[in-house]
VOPAGU-2260 file (C-alpha; in pm, 1 decimal, decimal comma):
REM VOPAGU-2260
SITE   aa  ch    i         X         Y         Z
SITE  UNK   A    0   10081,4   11960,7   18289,3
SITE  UNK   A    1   10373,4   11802,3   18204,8
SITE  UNK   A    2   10598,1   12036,2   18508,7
SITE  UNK   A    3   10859,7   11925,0   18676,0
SITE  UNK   A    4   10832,4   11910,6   19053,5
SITE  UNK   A    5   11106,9   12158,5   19117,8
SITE  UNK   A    6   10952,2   12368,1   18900,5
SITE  UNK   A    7   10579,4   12290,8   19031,5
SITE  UNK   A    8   10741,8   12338,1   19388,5
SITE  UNK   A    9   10878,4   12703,3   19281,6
SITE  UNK   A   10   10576,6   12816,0   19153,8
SITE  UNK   A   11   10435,6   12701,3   19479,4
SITE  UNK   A   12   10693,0   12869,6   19661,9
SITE  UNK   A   13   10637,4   13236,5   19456,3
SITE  UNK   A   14   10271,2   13203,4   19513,1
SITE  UNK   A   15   10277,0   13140,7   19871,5
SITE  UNK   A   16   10524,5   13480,9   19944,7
SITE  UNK   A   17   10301,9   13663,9   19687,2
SITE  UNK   A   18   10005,8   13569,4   19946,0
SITE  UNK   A   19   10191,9   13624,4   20244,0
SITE  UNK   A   20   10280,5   13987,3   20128,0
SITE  UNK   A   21    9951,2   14100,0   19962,7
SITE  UNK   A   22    9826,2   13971,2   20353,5
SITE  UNK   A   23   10058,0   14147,1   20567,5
SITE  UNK   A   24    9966,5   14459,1   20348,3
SITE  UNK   A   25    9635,4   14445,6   20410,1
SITE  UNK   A   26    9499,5   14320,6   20072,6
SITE  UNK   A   27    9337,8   14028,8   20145,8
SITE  UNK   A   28    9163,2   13864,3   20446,5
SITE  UNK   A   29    9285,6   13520,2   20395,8
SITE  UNK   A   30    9612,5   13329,6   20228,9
SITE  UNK   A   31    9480,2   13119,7   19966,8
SITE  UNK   A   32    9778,0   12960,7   19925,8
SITE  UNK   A   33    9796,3   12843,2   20302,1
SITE  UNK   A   34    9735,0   12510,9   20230,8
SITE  UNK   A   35    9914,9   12422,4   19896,3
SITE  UNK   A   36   10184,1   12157,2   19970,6
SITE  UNK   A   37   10444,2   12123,8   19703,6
SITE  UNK   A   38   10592,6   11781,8   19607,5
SITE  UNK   A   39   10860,2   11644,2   19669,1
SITE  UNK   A   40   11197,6   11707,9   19500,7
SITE  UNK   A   41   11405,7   11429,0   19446,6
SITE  UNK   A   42   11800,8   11576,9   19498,7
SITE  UNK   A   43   12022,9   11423,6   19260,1
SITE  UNK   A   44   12376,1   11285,7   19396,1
SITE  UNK   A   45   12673,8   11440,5   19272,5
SITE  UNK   A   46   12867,8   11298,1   18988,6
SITE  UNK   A   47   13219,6   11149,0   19128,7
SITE  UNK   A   48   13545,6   11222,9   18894,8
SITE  UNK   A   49   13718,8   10933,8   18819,9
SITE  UNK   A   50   14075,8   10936,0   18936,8
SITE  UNK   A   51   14251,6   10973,5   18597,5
SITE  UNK   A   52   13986,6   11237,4   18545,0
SITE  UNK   A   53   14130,3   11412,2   18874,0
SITE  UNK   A   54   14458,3   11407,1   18737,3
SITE  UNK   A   55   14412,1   11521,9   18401,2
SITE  UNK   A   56   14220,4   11835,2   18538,9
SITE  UNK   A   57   14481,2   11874,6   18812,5
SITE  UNK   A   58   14719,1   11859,9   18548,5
SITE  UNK   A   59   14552,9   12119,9   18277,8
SITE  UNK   A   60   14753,0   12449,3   18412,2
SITE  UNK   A   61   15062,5   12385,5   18319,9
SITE  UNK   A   62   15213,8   12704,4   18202,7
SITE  UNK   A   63   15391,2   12858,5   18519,9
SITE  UNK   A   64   15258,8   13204,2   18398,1
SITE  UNK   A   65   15117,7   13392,3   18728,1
SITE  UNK   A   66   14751,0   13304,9   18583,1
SITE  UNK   A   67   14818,7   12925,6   18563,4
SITE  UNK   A   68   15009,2   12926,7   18891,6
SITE  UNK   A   69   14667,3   13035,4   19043,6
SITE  UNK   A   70   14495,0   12817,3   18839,1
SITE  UNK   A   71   14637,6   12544,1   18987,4
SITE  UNK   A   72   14649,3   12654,3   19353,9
SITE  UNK   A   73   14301,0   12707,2   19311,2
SITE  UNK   A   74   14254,1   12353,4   19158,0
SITE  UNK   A   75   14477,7   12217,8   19452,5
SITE  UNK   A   76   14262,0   12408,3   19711,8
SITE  UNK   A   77   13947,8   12268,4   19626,7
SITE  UNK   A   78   14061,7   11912,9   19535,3
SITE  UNK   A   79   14264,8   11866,1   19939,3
SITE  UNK   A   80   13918,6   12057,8   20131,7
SITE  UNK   A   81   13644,2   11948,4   19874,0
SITE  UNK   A   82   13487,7   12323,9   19941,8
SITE  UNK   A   83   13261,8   12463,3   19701,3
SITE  UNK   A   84   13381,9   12684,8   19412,7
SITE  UNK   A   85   13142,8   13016,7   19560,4
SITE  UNK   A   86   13268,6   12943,8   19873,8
SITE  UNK   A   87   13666,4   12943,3   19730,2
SITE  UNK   A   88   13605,6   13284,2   19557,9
């Protein structure tokens, strides 16, 4: 219907715990959704930053106002361990 797989795969995904709960309360005999398979999702590779785009966004807090000063040690943190943002904060 025009869906993408992700979203076919989370529809999939909603059903089947729907299923599973109305079963382990006792609702139903049998898990319709036992045997729906959802597709495959193709993951996407990140998107690599130039250098000179590294620089220029390393660059960008440049006042030495507290704020910017932890602008750019946060900037510097994640550029030297490569973490993720949610896992900085």
């Amino acid at each position: 219907n025009g869906m993408s797989a992700a979203t076919v795969s989370r529809n999939i995904a909603s059903m089947k715990g729907f299923y599973l709960y109305l079963w382990k309360e006792g609702s139903i005999s049998s898990d319709p959704a036992e045997k729906l398979k959802a597709p495959k999702v193709e993951k996407k590779l990140p998107e690599i930053m130039s250098v000179e785009e590294m620089e220029r966004l390393l660059e960008q807090p440049g006042d030495r106002t507290a704020k910017g000063l932890r602008d750019s040690a946060m900037l510097e943190l994640l550029y030297a361990t490569g973490m993720r943002v949610s896992e900085m904060i």
